[in-house]
C-alpha positions as CSV (number, residue, x, y, z in Angstrom):
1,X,95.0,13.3,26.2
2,X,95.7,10.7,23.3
3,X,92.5,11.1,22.2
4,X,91.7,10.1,18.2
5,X,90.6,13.2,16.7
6,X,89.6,13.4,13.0
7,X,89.9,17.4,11.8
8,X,87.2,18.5,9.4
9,X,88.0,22.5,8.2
10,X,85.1,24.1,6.5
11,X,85.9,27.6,4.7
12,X,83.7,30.2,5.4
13,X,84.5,34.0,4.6
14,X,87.6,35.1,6.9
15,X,90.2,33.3,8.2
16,X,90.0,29.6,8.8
17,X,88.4,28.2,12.0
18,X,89.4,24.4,12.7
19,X,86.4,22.1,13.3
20,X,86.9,18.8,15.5
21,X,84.6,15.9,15.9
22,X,85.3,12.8,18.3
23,X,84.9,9.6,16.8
24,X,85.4,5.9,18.4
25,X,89.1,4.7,18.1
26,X,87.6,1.5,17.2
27,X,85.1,2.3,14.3
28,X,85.7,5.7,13.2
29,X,82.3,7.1,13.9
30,X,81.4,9.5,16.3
31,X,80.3,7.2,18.8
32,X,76.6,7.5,20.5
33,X,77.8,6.3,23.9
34,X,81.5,7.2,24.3
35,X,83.5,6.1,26.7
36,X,87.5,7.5,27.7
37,X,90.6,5.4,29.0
38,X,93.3,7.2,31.0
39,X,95.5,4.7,30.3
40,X,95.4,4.5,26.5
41,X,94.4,7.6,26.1
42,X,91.4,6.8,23.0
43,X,87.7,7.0,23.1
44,X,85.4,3.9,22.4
45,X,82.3,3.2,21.6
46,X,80.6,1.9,25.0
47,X,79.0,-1.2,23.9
48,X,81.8,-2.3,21.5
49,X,85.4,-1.7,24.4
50,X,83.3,-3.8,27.0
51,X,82.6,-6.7,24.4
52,X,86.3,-7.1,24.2
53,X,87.0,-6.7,27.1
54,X,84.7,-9.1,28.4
55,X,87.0,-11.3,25.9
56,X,90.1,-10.5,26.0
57,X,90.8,-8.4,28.7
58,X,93.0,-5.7,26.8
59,X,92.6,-2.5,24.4
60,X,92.0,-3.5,20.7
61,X,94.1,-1.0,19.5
62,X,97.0,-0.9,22.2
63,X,96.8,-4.5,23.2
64,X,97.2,-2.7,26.7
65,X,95.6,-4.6,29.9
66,X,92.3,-3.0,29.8
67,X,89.6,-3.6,32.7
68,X,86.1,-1.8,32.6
69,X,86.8,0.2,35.7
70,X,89.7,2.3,33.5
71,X,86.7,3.1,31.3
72,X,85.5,6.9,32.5
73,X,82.5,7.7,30.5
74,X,81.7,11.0,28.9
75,X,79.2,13.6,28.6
76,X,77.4,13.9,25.9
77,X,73.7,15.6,24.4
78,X,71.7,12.6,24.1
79,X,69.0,14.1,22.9
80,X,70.8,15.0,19.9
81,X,72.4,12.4,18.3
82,X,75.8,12.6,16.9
83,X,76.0,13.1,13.2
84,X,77.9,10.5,10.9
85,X,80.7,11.5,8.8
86,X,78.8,11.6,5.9
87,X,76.3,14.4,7.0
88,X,79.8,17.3,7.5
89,X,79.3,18.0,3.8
90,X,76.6,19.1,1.6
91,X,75.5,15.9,-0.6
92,X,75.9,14.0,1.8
93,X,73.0,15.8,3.9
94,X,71.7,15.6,1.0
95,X,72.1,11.9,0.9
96,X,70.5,11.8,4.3
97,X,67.5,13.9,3.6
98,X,66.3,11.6,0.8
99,X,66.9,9.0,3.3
100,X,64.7,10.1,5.7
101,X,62.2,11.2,3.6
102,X,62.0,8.2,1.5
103,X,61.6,6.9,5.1
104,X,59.1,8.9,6.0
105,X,56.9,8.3,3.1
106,X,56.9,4.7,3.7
107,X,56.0,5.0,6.8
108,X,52.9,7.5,6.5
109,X,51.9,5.3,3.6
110,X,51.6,1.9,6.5
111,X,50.2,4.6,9.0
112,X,47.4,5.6,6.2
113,X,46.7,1.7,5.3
114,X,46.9,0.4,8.9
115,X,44.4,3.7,9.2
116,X,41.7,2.4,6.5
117,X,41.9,-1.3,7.5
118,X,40.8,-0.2,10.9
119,X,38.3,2.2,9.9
120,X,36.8,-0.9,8.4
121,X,37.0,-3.4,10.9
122,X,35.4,-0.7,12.8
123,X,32.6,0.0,10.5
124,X,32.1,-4.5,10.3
125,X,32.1,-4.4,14.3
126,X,29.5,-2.1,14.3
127,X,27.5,-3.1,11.8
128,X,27.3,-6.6,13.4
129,X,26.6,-4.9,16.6
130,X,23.9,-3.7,15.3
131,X,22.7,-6.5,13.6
132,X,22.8,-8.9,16.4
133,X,21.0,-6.3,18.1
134,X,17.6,-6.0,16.1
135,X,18.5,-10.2,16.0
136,X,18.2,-9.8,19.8
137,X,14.9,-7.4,19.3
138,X,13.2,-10.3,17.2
139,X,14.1,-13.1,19.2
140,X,12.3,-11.4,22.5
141,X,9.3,-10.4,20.1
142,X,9.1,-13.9,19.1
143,X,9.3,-15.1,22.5
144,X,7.0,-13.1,23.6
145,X,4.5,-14.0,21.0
146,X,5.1,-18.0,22.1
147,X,4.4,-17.4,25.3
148,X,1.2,-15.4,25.0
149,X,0.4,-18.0,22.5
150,X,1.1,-20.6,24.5
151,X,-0.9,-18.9,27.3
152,X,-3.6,-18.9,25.1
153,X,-4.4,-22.7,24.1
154,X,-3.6,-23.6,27.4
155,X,-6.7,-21.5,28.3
156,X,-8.9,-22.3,25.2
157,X,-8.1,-26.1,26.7
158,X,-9.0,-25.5,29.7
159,X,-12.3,-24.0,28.8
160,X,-12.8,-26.3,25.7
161,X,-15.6,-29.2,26.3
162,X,-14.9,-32.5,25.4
163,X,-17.5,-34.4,23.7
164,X,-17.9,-37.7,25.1
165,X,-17.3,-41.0,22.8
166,X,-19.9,-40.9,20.3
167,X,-21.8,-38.1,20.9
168,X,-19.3,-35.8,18.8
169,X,-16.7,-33.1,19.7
170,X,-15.5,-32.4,16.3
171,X,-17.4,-33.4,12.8
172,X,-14.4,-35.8,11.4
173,X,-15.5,-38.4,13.8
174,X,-19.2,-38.5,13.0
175,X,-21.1,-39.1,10.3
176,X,-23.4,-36.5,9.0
177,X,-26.7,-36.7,9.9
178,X,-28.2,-35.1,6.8
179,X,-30.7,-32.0,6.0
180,X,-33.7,-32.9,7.8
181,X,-37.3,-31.0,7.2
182,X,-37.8,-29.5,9.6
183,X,-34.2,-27.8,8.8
184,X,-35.5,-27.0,5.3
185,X,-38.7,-25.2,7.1
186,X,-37.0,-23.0,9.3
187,X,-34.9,-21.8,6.2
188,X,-38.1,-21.7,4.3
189,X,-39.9,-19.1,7.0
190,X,-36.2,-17.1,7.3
191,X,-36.4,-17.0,3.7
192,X,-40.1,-16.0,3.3
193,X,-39.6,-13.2,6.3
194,X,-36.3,-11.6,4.2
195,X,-37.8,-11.6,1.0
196,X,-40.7,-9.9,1.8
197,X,-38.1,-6.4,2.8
198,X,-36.2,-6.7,-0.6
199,X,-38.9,-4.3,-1.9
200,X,-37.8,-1.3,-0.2
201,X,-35.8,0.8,-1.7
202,X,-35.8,3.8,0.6
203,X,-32.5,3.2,3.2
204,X,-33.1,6.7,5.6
205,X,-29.7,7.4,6.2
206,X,-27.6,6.1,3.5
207,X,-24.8,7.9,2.9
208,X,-25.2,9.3,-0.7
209,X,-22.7,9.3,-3.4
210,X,-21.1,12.5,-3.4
211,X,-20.5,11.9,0.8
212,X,-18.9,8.6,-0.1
213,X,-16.6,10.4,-1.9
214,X,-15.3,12.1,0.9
215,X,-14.2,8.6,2.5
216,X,-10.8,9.4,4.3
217,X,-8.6,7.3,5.8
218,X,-9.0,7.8,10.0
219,X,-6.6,4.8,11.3
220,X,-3.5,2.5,10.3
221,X,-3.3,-0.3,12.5
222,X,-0.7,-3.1,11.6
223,X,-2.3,-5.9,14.0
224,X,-0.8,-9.0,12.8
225,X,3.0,-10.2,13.0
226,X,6.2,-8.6,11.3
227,X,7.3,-12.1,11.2
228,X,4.3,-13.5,8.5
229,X,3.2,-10.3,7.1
230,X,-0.3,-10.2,5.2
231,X,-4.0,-10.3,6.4
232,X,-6.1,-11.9,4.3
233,X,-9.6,-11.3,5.4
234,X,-11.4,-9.6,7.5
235,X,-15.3,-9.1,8.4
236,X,-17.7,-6.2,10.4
237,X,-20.3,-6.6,13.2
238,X,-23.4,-6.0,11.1
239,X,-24.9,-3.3,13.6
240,X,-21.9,-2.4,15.4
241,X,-19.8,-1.0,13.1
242,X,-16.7,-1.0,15.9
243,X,-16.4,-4.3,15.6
244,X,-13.6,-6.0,13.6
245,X,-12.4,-9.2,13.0
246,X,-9.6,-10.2,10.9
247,X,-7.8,-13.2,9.7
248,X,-3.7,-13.2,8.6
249,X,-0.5,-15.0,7.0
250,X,0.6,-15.6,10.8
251,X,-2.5,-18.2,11.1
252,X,-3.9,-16.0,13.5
253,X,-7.2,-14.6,14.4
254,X,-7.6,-10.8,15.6
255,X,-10.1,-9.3,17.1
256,X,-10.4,-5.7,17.0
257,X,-11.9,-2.5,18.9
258,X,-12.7,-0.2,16.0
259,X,-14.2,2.6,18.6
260,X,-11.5,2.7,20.7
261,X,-9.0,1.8,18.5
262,X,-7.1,-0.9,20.4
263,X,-7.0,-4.8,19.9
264,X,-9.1,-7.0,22.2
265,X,-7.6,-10.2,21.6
266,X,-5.5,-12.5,19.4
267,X,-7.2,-16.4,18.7
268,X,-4.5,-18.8,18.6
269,X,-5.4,-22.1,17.5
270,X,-5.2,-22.3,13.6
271,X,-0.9,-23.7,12.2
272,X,-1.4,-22.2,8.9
273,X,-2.7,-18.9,7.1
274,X,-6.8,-17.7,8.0
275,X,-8.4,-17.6,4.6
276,X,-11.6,-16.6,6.2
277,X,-13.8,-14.7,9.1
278,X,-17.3,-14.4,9.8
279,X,-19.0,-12.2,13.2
280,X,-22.2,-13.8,13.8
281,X,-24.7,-11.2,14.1
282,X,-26.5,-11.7,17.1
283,X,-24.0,-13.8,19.2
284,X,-20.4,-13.3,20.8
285,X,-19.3,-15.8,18.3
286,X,-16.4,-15.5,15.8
287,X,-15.8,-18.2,12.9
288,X,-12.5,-18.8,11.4
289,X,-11.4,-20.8,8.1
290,X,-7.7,-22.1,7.4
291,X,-4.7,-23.4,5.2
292,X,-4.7,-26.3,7.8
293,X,-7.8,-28.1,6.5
294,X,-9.6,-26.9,9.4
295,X,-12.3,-24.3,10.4
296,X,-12.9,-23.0,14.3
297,X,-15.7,-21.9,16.0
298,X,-15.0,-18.9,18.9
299,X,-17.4,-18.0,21.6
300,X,-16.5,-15.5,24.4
301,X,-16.6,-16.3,27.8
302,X,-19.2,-13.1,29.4
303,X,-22.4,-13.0,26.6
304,X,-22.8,-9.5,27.9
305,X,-19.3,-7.8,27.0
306,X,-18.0,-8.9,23.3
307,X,-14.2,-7.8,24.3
308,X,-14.3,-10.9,27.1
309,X,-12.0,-13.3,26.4
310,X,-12.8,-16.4,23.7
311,X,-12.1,-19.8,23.4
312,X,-12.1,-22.4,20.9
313,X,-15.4,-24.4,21.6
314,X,-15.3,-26.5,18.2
315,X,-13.1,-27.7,15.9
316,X,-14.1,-28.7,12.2
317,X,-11.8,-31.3,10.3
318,X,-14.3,-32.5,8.2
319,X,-12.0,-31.6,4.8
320,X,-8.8,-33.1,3.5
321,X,-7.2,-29.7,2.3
322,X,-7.6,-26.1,2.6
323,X,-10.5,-24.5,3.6
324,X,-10.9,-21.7,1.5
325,X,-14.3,-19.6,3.3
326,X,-16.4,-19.9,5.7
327,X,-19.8,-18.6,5.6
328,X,-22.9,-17.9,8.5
329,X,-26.4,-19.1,7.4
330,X,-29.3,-16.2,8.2
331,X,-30.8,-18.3,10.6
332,X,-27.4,-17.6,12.8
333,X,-27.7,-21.7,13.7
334,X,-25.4,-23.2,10.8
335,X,-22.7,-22.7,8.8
336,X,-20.7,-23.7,5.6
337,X,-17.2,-24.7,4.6
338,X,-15.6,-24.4,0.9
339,X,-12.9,-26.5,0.3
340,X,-10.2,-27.5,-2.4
341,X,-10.5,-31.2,-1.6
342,X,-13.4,-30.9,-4.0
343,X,-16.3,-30.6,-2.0
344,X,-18.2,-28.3,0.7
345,X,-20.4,-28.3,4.2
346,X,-22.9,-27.4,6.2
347,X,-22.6,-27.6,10.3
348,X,-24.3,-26.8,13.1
349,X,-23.0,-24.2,15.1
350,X,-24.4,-24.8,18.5
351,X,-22.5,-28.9,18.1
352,X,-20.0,-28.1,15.6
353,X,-21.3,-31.1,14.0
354,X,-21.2,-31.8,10.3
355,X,-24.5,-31.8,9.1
356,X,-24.4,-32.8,5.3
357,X,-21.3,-33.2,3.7
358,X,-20.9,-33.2,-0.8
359,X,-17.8,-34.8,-1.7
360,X,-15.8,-35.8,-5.3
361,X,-17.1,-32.8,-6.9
362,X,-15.6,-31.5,-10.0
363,X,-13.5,-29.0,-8.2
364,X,-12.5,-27.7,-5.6
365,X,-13.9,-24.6,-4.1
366,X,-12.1,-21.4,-3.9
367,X,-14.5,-19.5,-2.5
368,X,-18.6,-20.1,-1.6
369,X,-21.4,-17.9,0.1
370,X,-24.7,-18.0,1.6
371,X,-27.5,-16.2,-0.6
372,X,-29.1,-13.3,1.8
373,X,-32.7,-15.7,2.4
374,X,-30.3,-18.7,3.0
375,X,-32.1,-21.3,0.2
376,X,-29.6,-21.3,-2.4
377,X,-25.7,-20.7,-2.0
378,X,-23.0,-19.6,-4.7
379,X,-19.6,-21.0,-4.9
380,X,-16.6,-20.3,-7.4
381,X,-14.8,-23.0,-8.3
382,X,-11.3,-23.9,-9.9
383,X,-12.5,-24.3,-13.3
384,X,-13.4,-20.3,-13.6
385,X,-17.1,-20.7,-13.3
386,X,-19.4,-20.0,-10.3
387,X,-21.7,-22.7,-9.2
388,X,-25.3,-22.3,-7.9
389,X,-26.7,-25.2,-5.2
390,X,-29.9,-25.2,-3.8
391,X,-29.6,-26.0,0.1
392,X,-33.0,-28.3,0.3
393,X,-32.2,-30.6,-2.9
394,X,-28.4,-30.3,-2.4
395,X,-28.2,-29.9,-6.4
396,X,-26.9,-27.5,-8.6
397,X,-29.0,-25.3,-10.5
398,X,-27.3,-22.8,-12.7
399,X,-23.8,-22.5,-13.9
400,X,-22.5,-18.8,-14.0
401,X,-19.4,-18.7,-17.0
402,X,-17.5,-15.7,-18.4
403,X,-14.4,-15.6,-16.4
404,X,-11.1,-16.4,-17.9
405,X,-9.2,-16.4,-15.0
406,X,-9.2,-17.9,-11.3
407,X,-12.4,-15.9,-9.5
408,X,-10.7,-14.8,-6.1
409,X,-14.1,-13.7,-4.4
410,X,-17.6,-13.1,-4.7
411,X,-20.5,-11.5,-2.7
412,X,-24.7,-11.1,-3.0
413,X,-26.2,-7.9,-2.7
414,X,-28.5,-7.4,0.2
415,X,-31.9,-7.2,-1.7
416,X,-30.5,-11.1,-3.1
417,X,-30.7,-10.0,-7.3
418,X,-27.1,-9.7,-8.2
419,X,-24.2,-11.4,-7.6
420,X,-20.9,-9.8,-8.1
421,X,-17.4,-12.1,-8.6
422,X,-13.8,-11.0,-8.9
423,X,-11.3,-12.6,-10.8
424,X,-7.2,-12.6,-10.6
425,X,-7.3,-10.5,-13.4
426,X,-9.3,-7.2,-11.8
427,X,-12.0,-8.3,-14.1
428,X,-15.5,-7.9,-12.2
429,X,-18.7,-9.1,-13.5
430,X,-22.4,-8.8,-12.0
431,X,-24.7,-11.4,-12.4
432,X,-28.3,-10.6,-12.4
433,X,-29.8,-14.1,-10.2
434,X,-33.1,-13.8,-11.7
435,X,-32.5,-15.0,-15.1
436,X,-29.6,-16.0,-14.7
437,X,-27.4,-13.8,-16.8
438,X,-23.9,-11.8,-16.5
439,X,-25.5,-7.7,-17.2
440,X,-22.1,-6.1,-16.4
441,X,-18.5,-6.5,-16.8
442,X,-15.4,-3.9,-16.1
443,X,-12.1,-4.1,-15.2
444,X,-10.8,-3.0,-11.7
445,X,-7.0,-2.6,-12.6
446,X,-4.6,-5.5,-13.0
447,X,-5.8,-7.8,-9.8
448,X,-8.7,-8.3,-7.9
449,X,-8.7,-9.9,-4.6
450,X,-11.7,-9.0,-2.4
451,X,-15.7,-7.6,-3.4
452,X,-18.0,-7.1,-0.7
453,X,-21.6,-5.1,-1.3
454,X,-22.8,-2.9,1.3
455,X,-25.7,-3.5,4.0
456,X,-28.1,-2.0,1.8
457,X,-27.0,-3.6,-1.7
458,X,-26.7,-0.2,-2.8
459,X,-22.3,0.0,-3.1
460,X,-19.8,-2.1,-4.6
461,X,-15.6,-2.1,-2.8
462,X,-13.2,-4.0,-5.0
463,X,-9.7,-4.6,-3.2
464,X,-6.8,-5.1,-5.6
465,X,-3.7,-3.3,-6.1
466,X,-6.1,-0.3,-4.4
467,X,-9.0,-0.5,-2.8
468,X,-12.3,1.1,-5.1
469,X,-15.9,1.9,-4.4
470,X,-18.8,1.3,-7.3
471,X,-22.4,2.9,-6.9
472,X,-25.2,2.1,-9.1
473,X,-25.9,4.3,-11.7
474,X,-29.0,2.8,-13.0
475,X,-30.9,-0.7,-11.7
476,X,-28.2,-2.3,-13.3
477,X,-25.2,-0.3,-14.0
478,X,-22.3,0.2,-11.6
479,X,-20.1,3.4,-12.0
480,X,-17.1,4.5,-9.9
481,X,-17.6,6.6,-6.9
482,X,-13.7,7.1,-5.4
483,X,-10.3,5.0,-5.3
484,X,-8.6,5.3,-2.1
485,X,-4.7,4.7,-2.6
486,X,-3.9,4.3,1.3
487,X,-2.4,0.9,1.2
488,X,0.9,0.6,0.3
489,X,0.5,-3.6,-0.8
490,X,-2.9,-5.4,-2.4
491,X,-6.0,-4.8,-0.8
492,X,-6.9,-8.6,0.3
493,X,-10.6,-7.9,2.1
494,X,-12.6,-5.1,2.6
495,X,-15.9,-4.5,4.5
496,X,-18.7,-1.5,4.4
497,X,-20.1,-0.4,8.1
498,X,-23.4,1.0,8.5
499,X,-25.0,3.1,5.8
500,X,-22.3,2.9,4.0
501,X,-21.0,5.3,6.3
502,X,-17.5,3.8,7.7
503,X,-15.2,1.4,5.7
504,X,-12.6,-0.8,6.7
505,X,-9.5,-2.9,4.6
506,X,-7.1,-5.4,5.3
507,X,-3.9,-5.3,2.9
508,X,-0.4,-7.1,2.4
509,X,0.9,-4.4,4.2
510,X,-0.2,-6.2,7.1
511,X,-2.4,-3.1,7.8
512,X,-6.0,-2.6,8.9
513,X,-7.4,0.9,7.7
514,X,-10.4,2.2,8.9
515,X,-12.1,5.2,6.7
516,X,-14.8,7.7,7.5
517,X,-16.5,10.0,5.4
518,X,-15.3,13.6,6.3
């Protein structure tokens, strides 16, 4: 038929068998789409006999008149592509082997990079899914929060009274109106009535040392917010032990169901941290103490069921910086206010009124209590010493020195003979009132935040970087009874129950742990 053919003989054993391949007339390669003319008898590549065509109009290699209707294409395996000329011998499949392979290599190599770059953009995606997720998972707890907090002073101002013009509503605006006697007489008969049981020395009841021991941690409540973690004080019902309050970094005020372990209700009214918290004994009131210069008195709205709901009923702004503890006289009708702005008060309760006012002291306050008759009161002060004030002069009367660092708390003992102060370095000293003089000093690990006797004066708890319980040895000799470990931050307050019986701390951990003796 004309056709070009290019012979290729391969010698095998035997005789010699002639091998043919097709190949384009044009190029010389075995063409991939081939295509026959009758009238010049070659084969073409498809693509490259219509191109000229399409130009000139004849055959490229015959100059013949050449349409694409004399094209008649052929049959061919198209799955199976046609080999060049240089894969009919041995190096040159060679040749086309390393080709390939090279080839291949490169392109598993992209495959295998494309594959980790997308195993990381994965692993990104989800990890910012995920992030945006718990983002998501704040943002509703926060709002949340707002809103029930929100809910809150709207009710604590609907319920809260407004004092008219001049009578007083809050005890920045009036001027105090002093101690007066018969004040100083009702303290005197309190003080004569409590006095007269600091002789007894029999508590039926009392758990003993070696039960005390047994103290076991019964309930991990974290009460406050993730978002300010930390509570920083908190304070027990004196005769019912299942009632908690406690004070937090998040500036709020919690009140807490010990019995049925649940919380009653959150007081929302303070902008800063709660330094301070104080159940009075006999009432449905809760007292409060803040960053914010400000301390709050709480009453609840049914006198017959403490877990009612409370409002704000008075506000004290009577100091120019923090208010650093808040403390209930025994008469249950006035309270006091320690402050840094170097000076402390005394306010009614009942009017939220400032009653005496001591300004431009030395220093600032850190931290102040009522004794247990209510006559004198004991307040540590920046300078590292404690000072003493009696109530009905309004004067100092003993300076208590020793401590070398910042004293972070202090409490009486119930019978109203020792005193017992912690400093920022875990050193704790008792101070025996009567003399005065400091009988004992130990150290309570690196840091001591908190110290709180017991109802009966009889045990010590120290909260620091654990929380630790002292009994007295002798009439003036504390000794270790346990160390509980539960907490996994500093121990910032801590509070005995009845008999010594129950015992519940407040931590960093923004925890409240309650503890029983098994």
């Amino acid at each position: 038929q004309g056709c070009a053919v290019a012979p290729s003989v391969r010698r095998r054993r035997g005789p010699e068998q002639p091998m043919s391949t097709i190949v384009c007339a044009i190029t010389g390669y075995a063409p991939e789409d081939p295509v026959f003319s009758p009238k010049t008898g070659h084969v073409y590549e498809k693509r490259l006999v219509t191109k000229h065509i399409e130009s000139t109009g004849a055959c490229p290699v015959t100059k013949v008149e050449l349409s694409k209707d004399d094209l008649v294409e052929m049959k061919t395996n198209r799955a199976v592509r046609p080999r060049p000329a240089s894969a009919t011998s041995i190096p040159g499949m060679l040749s086309l082997l390393q080709s390939e392979w090279d080839a291949l290599m490169s392109e598993t190599y992209e495959l295998k990079t494309h594959l980790d770059t997308t195993r990381k953009q994965l692993s990104h995606a989800l990890y910012q899914h995920d992030a945006a997720c718990r983002v998501i998972a704040r943002l509703l707890r926060e709002r949340d929060s707002a809103r029930s907090q929100v809910a809150q002073l709207q009710d604590n101002m609907a319920n809260m009274t407004v004092a008219p013009a001049g009578a007083g509503g809050t005890s920045a605006t009036m001027a105090p109106q002093g101690i007066t006697q018969e004040m100083i007489e009702r303290m005197q008969d309190i003080a004569k009535s409590l006095s007269s049981t600091r002789k007894n020395k029999h508590f039926p009841g009392l758990a003993l040392e070696a039960d005390v021991k047994r103290l076991e941690c019964v309930g991990t409540h974290p009460i406050h917010q993730s978002t300010a973690p930390g509570i920083l004080c908190i304070d027990m019902h004196k005769t019912d032990a299942a009632r908690i309050v406690t004070g937090g970094v998040d500036s709020q005020v919690v009140l807490f169901d010990g019995e049925n372990e649940r919380l009653v209700q959150r007081l929302v009214g303070h902008t800063k941290r709660v330094n301070s918290v104080v159940l009075h004994p006999t009432k449905d009131v809760v007292l409060s103490a803040s960053q914010d210069a400000t301390a709050r008195v709480w009453t609840c709205g049914d006198s017959g069921n403490w877990r009612s709901p409370y409002r704000c009923d008075h506000v004290v702004r009577r100091h120019q910086a923090e208010v650093t503890e808040i403390s209930l006289h025994p008469l249950g009708d006035y309270f006091l206010t320690s402050s840094l702005d170097k000076s402390w008060a005394l306010h009614d309760l009942a009017q939220g009124q400032c009653i005496r006012h001591l300004q431009d002291l030395p220093c600032g306050y850190t931290c102040m209590k009522f004794h247990p008759d209510g006559l004198i009161l004991a307040g540590a002060t920046e300078d590292k010493t404690v000072a003493v004030w009696d109530i009905k002069d309004q004067a100092p009367i003993a300076k208590l020195e020793g401590h070398t660092e910042p004293i972070q708390a202090l409490s009486f003992s119930e019978n109203g003979y020792y005193l017992a102060t912690a400093a920022k370095d875990g050193c704790i000293k008792l101070w025996d009132l009567r003399k005065p003089i400091n009988i004992q000093t130990f150290q309570a690990g690196s840091m001591a935040n908190a110290v709180r006797f017991d109802k009966t004066g009889q045990y010590l708890a120290v909260g620091g970087e654990s929380l630790q319980v002292f009994h007295f040895q002798s009439k003036a000799v504390l000794a270790p009874t346990v160390e509980l470990r539960d907490h996994t931050a500093p121990v910032m307050g801590v509070c005995f129950g009845a008999q010594a019986r129950t015992l519940a701390s407040v931590s960093m951990d923004r925890t409240l742990k309650l503890f029983k003796i098994k």
